[in-house]
Short mmCIF file of the C-alpha atoms (twelve columns), coordinates in Angstrom:
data_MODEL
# 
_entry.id   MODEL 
# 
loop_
_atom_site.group_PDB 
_atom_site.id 
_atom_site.type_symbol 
_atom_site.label_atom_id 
_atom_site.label_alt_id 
_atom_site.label_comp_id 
_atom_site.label_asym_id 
_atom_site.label_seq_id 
_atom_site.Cartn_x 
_atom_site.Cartn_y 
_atom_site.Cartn_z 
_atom_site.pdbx_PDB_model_num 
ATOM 1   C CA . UNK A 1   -2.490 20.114  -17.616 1 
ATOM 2   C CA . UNK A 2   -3.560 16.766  -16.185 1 
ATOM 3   C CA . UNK A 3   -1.364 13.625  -16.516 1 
ATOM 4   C CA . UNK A 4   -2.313 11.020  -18.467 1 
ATOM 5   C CA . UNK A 5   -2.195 7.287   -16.691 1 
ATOM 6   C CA . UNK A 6   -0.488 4.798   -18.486 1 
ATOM 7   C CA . UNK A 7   -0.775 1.201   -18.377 1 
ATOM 8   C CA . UNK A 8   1.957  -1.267  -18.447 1 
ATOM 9   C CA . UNK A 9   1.281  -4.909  -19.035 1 
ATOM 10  C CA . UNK A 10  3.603  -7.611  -18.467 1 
ATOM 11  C CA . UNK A 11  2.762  -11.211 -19.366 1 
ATOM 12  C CA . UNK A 12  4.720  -14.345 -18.523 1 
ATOM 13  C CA . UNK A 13  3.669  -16.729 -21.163 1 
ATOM 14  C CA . UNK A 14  2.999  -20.086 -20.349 1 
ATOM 15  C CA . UNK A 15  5.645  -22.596 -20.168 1 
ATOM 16  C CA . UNK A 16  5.600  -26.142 -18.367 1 
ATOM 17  C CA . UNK A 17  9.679  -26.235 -17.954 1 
ATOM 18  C CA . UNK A 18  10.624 -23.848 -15.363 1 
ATOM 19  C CA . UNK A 19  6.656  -23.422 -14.808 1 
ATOM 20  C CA . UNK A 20  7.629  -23.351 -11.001 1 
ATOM 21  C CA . UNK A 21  10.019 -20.872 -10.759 1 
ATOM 22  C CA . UNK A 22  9.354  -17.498 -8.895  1 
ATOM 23  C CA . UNK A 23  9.426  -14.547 -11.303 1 
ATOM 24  C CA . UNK A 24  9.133  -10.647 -10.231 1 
ATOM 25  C CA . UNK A 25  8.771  -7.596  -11.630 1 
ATOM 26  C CA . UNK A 26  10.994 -5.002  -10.495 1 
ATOM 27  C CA . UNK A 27  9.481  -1.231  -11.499 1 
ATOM 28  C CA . UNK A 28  11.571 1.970   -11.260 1 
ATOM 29  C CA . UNK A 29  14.470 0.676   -9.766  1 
ATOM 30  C CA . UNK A 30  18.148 -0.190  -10.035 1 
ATOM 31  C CA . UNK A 31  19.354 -4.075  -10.248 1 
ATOM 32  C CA . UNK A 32  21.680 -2.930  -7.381  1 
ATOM 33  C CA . UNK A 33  18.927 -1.096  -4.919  1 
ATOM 34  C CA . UNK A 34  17.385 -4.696  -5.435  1 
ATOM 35  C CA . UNK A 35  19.755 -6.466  -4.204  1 
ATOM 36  C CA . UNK A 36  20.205 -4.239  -1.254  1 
ATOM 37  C CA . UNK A 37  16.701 -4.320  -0.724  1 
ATOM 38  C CA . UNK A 38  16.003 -7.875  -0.572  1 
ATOM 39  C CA . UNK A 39  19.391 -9.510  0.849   1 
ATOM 40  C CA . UNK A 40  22.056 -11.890 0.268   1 
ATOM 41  C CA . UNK A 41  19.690 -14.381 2.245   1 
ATOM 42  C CA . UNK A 42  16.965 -14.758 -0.336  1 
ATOM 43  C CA . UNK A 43  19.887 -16.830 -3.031  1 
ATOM 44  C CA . UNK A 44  19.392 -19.871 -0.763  1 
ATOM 45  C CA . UNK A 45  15.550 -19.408 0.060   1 
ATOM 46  C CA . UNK A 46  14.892 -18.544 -3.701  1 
ATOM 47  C CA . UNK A 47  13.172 -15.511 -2.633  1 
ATOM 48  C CA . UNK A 48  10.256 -17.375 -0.370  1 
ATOM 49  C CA . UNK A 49  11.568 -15.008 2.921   1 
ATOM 50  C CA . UNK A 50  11.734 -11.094 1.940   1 
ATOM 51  C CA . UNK A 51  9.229  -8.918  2.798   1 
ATOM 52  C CA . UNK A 52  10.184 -6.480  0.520   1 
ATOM 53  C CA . UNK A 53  9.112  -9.032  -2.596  1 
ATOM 54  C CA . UNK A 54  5.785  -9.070  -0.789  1 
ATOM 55  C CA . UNK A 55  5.319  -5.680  0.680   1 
ATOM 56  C CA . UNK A 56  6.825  -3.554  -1.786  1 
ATOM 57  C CA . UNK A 57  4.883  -1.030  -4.395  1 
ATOM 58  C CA . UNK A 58  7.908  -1.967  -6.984  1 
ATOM 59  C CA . UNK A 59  7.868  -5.127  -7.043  1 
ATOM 60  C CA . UNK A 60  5.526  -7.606  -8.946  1 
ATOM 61  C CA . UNK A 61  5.103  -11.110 -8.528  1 
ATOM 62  C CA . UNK A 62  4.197  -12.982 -11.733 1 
ATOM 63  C CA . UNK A 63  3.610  -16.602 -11.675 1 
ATOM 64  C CA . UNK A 64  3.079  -18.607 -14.899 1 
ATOM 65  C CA . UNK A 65  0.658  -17.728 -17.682 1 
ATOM 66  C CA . UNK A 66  -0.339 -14.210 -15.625 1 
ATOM 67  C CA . UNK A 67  -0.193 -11.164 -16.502 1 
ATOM 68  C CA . UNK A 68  0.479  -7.963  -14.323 1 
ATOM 69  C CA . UNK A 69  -0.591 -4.380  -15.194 1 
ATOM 70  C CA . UNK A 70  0.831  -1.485  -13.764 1 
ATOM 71  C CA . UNK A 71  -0.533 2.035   -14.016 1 
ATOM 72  C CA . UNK A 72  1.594  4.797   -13.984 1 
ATOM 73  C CA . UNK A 73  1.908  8.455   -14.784 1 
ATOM 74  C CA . UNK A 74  5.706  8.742   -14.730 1 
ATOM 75  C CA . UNK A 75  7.186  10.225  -17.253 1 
ATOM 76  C CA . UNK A 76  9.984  7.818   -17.396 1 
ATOM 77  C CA . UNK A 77  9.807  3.981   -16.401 1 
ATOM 78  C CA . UNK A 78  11.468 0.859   -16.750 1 
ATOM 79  C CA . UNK A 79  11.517 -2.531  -15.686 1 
ATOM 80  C CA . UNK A 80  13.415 -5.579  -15.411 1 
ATOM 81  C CA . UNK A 81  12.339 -9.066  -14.997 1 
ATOM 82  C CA . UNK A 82  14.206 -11.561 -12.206 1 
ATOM 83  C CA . UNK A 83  13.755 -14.844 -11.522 1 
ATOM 84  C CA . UNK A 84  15.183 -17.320 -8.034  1 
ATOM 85  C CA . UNK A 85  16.632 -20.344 -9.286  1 
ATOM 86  C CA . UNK A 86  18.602 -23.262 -7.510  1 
ATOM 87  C CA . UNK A 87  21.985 -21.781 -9.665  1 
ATOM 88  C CA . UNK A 88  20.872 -18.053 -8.231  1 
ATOM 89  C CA . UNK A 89  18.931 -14.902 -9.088  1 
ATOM 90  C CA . UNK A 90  18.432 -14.274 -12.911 1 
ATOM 91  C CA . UNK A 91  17.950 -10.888 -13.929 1 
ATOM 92  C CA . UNK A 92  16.449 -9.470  -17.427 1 
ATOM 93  C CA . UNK A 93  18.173 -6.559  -19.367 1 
ATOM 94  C CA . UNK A 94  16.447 -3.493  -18.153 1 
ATOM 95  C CA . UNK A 95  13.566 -2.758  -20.108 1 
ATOM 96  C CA . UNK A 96  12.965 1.263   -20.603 1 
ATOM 97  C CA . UNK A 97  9.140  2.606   -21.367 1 
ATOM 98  C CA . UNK A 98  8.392  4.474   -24.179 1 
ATOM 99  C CA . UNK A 99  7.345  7.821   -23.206 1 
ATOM 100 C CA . UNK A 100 4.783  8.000   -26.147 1 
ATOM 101 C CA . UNK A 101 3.280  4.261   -25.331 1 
ATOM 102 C CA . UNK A 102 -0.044 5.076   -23.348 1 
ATOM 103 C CA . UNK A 103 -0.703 1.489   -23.216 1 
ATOM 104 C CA . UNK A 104 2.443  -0.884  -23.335 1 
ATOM 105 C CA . UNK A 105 2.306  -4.540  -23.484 1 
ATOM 106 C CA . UNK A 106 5.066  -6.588  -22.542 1 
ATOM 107 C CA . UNK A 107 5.572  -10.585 -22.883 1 
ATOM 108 C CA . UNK A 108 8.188  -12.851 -20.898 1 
ATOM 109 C CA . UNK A 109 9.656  -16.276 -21.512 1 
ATOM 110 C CA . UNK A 110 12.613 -18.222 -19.892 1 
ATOM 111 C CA . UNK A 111 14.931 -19.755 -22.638 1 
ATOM 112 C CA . UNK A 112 15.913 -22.304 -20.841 1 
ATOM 113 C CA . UNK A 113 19.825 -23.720 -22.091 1 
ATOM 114 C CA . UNK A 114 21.918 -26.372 -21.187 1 
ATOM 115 C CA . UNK A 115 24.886 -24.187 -19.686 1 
ATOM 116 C CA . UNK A 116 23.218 -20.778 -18.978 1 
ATOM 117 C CA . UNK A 117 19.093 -19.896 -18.660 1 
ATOM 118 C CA . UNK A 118 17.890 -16.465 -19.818 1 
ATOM 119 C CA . UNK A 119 15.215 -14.234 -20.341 1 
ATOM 120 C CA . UNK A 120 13.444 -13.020 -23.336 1 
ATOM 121 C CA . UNK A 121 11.523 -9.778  -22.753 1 
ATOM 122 C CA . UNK A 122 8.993  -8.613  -26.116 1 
ATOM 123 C CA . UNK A 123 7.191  -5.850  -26.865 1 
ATOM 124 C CA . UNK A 124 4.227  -6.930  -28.326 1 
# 
């Protein structure tokens, strides 16, 4: 029995607040094996100096108004959204797959707030 590949689309709609800020998409992995991964370092260089954001096969860059599509054949998968800001790193909820979605399509906007930012993560 062959696998079926799934594809997992994640778009960051387009916003001109905020339009500058680095987001990434973090695949398969824990908020805390992030962290470890990319450093203490990278909350003052809002995440311009880890290789690991640039080299890694988990992690997804996604700049304003794109869209990134992974392909998978995982059973289970799930994803979470963070984003380097001048206050810090801003992390998503964790976002977990439907098994029985052979296509999933995801969309992303910052709510931006006077005391606290935060992310909005839709299945569409």
């Amino acid at each position: 029995m062959t696998k079926l590949v799934k594809k997992i689309t994640i778009t960051r709609k387009k916003q001109f607040a905020g339009s500058a800020i680095k987001y990434f998409v973090v695949w398969n992995l824990q908020e805390s094996e992030f962290n470890q991964n990319v450093g203490l370092k990278e909350k003052l260089s809002l995440g311009s100096k880890s290789s690991f954001l640039t080299e890694s096969n988990q992690v997804f860059a996604l700049t304003n108004a794109k869209a990134v599509t992974i392909e998978t054949i995982d059973e289970k998968n799930s994803f979470f959204v963070v984003a380097f800001t001048s206050a810090g790193r801003l992390f998503s909820e964790r976002i977990f797959v439907d098994d029985q979605d052979d296509d999933a399509l995801y969309s992303v906007t910052l709510k931006m707030g006077v005391w606290k930012n935060k992310f909005i993560i839709d299945k569409m």
